[in-house]
LOMAR-659117 format. One record per residue (C-alpha): x negated, y negated, z; residue in one letter. Coordinates in Angstrom, 3 decimals, always signed. Layout:
N
(rec (X Y Z) "a")
...
//
This chain:
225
(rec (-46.549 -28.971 +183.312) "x")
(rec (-45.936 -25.024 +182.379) "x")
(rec (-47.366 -25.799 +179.333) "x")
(rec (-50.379 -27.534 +180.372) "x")
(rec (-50.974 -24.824 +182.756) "x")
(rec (-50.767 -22.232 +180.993) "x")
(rec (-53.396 -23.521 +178.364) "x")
(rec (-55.871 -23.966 +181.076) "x")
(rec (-55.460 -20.219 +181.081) "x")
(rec (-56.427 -19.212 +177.871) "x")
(rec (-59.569 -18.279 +176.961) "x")
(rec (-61.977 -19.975 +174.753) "x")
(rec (-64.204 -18.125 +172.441) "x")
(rec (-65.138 -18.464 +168.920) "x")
(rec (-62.359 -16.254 +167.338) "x")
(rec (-59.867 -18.480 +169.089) "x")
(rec (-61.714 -21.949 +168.039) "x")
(rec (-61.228 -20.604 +164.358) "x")
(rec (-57.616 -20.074 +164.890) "x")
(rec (-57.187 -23.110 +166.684) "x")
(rec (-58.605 -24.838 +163.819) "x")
(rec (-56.750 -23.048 +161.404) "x")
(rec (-53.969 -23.840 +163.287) "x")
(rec (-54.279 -27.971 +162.657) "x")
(rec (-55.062 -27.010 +158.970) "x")
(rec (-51.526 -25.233 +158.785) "x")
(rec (-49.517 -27.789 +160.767) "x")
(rec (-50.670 -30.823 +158.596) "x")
(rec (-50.537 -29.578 +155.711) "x")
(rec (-46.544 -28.333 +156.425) "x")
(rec (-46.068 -31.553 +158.168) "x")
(rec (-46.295 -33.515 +155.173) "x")
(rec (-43.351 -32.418 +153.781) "x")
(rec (-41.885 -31.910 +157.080) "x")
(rec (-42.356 -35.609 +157.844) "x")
(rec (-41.415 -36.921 +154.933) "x")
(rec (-37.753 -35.284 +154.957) "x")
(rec (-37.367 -36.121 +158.346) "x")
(rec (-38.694 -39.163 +159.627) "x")
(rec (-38.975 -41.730 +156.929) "x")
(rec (-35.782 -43.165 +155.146) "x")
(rec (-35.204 -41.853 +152.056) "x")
(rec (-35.847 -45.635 +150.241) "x")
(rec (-39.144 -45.329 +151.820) "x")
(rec (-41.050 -44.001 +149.204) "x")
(rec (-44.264 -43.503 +150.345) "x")
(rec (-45.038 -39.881 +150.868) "x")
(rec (-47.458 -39.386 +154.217) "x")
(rec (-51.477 -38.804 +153.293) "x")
(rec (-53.843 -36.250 +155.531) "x")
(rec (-57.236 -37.983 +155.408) "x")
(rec (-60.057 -36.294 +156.842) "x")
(rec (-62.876 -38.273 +157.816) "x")
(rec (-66.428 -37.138 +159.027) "x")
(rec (-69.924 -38.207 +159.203) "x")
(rec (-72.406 -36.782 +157.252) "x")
(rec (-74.332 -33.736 +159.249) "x")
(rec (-77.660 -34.224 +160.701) "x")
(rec (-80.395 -35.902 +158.580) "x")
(rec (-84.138 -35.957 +158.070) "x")
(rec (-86.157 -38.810 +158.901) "x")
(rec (-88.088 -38.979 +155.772) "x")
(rec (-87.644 -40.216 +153.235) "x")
(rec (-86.151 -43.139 +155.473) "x")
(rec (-84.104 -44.813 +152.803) "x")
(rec (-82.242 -42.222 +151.734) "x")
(rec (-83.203 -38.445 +153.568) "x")
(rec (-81.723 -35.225 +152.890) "x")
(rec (-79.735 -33.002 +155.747) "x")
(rec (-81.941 -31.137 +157.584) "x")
(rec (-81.030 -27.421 +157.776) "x")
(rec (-79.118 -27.958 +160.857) "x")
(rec (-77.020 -30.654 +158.908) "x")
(rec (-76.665 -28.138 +156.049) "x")
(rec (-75.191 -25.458 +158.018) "x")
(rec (-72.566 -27.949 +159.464) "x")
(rec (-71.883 -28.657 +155.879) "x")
(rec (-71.378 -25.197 +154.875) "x")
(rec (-69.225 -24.927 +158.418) "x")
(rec (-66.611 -28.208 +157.619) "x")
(rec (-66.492 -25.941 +153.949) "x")
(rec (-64.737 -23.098 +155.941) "x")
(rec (-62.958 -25.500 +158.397) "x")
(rec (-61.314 -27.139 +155.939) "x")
(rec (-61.265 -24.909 +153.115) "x")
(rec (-57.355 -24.620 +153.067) "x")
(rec (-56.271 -27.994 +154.185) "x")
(rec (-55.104 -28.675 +150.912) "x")
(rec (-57.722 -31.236 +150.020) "x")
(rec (-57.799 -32.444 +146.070) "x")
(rec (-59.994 -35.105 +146.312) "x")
(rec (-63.051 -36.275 +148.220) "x")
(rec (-65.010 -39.395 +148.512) "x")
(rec (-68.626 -40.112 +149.759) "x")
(rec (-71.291 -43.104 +149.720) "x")
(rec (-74.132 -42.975 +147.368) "x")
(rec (-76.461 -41.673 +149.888) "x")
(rec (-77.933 -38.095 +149.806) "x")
(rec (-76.837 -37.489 +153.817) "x")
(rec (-73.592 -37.687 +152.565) "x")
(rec (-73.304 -36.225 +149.195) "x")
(rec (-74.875 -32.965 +150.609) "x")
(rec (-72.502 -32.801 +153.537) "x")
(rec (-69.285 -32.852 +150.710) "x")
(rec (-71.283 -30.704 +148.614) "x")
(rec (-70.510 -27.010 +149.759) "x")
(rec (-66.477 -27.744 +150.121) "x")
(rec (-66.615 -29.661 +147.109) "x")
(rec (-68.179 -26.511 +145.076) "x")
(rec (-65.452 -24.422 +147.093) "x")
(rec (-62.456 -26.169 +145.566) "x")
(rec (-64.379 -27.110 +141.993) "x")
(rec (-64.017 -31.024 +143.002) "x")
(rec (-66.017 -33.637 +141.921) "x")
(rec (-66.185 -35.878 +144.666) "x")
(rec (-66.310 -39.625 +143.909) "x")
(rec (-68.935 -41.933 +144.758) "x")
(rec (-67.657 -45.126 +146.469) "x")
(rec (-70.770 -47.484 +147.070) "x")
(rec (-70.886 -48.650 +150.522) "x")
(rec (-71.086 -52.404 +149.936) "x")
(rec (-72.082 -55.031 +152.561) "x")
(rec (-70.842 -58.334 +153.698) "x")
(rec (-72.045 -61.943 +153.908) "x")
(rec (-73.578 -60.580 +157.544) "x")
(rec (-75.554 -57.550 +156.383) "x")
(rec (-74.428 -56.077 +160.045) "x")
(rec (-70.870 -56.095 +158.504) "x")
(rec (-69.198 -54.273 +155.954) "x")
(rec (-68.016 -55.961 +152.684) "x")
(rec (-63.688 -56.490 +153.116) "x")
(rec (-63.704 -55.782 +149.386) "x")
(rec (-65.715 -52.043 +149.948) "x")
(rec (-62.800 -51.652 +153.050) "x")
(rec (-59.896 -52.389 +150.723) "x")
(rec (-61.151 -49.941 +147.914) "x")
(rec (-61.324 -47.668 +150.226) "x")
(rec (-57.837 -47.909 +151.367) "x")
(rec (-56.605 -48.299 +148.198) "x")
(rec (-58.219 -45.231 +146.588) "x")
(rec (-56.580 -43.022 +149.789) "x")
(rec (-53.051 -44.884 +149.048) "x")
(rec (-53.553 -43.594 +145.257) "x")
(rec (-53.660 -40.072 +146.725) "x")
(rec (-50.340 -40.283 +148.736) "x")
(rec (-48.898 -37.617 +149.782) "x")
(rec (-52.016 -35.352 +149.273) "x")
(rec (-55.135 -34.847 +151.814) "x")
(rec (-58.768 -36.420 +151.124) "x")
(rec (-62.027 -35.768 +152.714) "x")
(rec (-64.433 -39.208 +153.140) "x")
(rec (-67.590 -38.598 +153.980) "x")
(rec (-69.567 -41.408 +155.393) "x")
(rec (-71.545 -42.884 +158.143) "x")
(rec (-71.552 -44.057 +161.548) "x")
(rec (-70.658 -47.492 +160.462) "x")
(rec (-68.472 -47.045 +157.748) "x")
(rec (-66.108 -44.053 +159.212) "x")
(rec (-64.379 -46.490 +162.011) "x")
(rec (-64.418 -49.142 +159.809) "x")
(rec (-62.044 -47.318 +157.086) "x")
(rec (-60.206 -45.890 +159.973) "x")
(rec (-59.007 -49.737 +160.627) "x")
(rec (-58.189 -50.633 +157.644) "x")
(rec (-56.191 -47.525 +156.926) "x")
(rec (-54.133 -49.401 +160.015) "x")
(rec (-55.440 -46.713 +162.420) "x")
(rec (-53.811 -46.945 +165.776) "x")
(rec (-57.548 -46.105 +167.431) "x")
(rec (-60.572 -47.692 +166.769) "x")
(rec (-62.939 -44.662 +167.669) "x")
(rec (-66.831 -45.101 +167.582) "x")
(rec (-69.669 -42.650 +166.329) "x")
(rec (-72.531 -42.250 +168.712) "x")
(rec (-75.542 -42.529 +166.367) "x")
(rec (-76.609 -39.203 +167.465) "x")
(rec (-73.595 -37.248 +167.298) "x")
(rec (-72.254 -35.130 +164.012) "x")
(rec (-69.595 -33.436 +164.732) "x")
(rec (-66.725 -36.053 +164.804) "x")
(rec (-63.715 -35.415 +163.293) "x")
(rec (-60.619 -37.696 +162.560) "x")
(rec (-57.801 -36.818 +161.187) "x")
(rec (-56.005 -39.801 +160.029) "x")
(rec (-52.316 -39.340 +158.965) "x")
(rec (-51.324 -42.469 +156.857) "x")
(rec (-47.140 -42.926 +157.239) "x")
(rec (-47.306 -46.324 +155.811) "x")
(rec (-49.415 -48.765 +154.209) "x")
(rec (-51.314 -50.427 +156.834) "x")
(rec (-50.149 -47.934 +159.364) "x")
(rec (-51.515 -44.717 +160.742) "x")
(rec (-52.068 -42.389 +163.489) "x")
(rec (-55.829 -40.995 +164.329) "x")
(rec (-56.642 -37.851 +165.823) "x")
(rec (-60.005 -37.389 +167.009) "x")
(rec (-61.080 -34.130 +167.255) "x")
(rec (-64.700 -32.211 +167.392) "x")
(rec (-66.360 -29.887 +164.875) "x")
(rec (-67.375 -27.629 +167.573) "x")
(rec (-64.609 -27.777 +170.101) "x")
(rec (-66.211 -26.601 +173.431) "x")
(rec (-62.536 -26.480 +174.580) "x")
(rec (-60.387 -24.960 +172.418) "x")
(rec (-57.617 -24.938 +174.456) "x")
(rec (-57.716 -28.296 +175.254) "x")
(rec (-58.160 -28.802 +171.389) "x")
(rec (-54.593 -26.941 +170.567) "x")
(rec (-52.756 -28.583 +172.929) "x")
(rec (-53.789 -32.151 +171.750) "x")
(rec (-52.255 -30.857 +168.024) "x")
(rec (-49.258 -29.966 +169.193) "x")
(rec (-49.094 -33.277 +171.294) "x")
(rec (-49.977 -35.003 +168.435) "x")
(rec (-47.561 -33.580 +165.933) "x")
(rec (-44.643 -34.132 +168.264) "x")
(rec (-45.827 -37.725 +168.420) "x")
(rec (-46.004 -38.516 +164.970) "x")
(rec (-42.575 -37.084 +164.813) "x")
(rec (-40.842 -38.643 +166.985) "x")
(rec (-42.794 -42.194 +166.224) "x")
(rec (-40.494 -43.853 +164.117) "x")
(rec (-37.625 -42.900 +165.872) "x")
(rec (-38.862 -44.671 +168.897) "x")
(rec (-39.393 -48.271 +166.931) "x")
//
């Protein structure tokens, strides 16, 4: 209750949102490590995996099959390049359309990565995704364990990965919002945790509090099952 209160208290303003922000960076990319010492067995080999997962910023309406960001989108691009500039990303993944590409683009030049194109593939029901696009997906962020990955991807694809990284939410993107962000820390195959956070926090310290909330429960997780 102390706790809670006093971050109420504290003032939001943009300095603080950066350091708030910074603040998840730093925790997640120590709590790898951390987590794997501590929580899993050591015969448990598999080493926990940060995955970052947004939407692609705001888009054009034309050309409709496949638009570019609008400036808007590509100064939320350039903004997820400073947010996650030192999360300790080494590899990052986006469809094959422009919305997305451009959205990697500026963090992807800031850490000289090539991100990989992963084809978003459709199902039998072309309102569904393909199972076999959903387990190369999961598959290519089990390759990278231990490490952190960016995805960048749509309103229909994020959630969709999210659940079949074993995701204990099943969040959904608004078609008009663009500044969703879930981090997605994968302990297991099949099993994860999901923080859902915002770009542009308009509560900051609402925002720090849920990280340190979070952290504690991913640490004490397994030792309650």
């Amino acid at each position: 209750m102390r706790i809670a209160c006093f971050v109420q208290h504290l003032k939001c303003s943009a300095r603080f949102r950066s350091y708030a922000i910074s603040f998840l960076i730093l925790v997640l990319s120590l709590g790898r490590g951390v987590t794997n010492a501590a929580i899993f067995p050591p015969e448990n080999k598999f080493k926990v995996t940060t995955v970052y997962l947004v939407r692609h910023a705001e888009k054009a309406a034309e050309p409709a099959a496949d638009p570019p960001l609008l400036e808007a989108g590509n100064k939320r691009a350039d903004e997820l390049a400073r947010m996650l500039g030192k999360a300790g990303i080494k590899t990052i993944y986006t469809s094959q359309y422009l919305r997305a590409k451009q959205t990697a683009e500026p963090l992807a030049k800031q850490l000289g990565i090539s991100p990989t194109v992963i084809p978003v593939r459709m199902g039998e029901n072309p309102r569904q995704l393909s199972p076999h696009y959903l387990t190369e997906m999961a598959e290519r962020i089990y390759s990278n364990t231990g490490g952190a990955v960016l995805i960048v991807g749509h309103s229909n694809t994020i959630p969709e990965i999210i659940k079949a990284l074993g995701g204990d939410i099943a969040p959904t993107i608004d078609e008009t919002v663009f500044d969703d962000l879930f981090v997605v820390t994968v302990y297991a195959k099949g099993k994860a945790k999901v923080a859902h956070l915002r770009q542009s926090p308009s509560n900051s310290a609402q925002l720090t509090s849920f990280l340190l909330l979070d952290c504690i429960m991913l640490v004490s997780m397994r030792y309650s099952e």
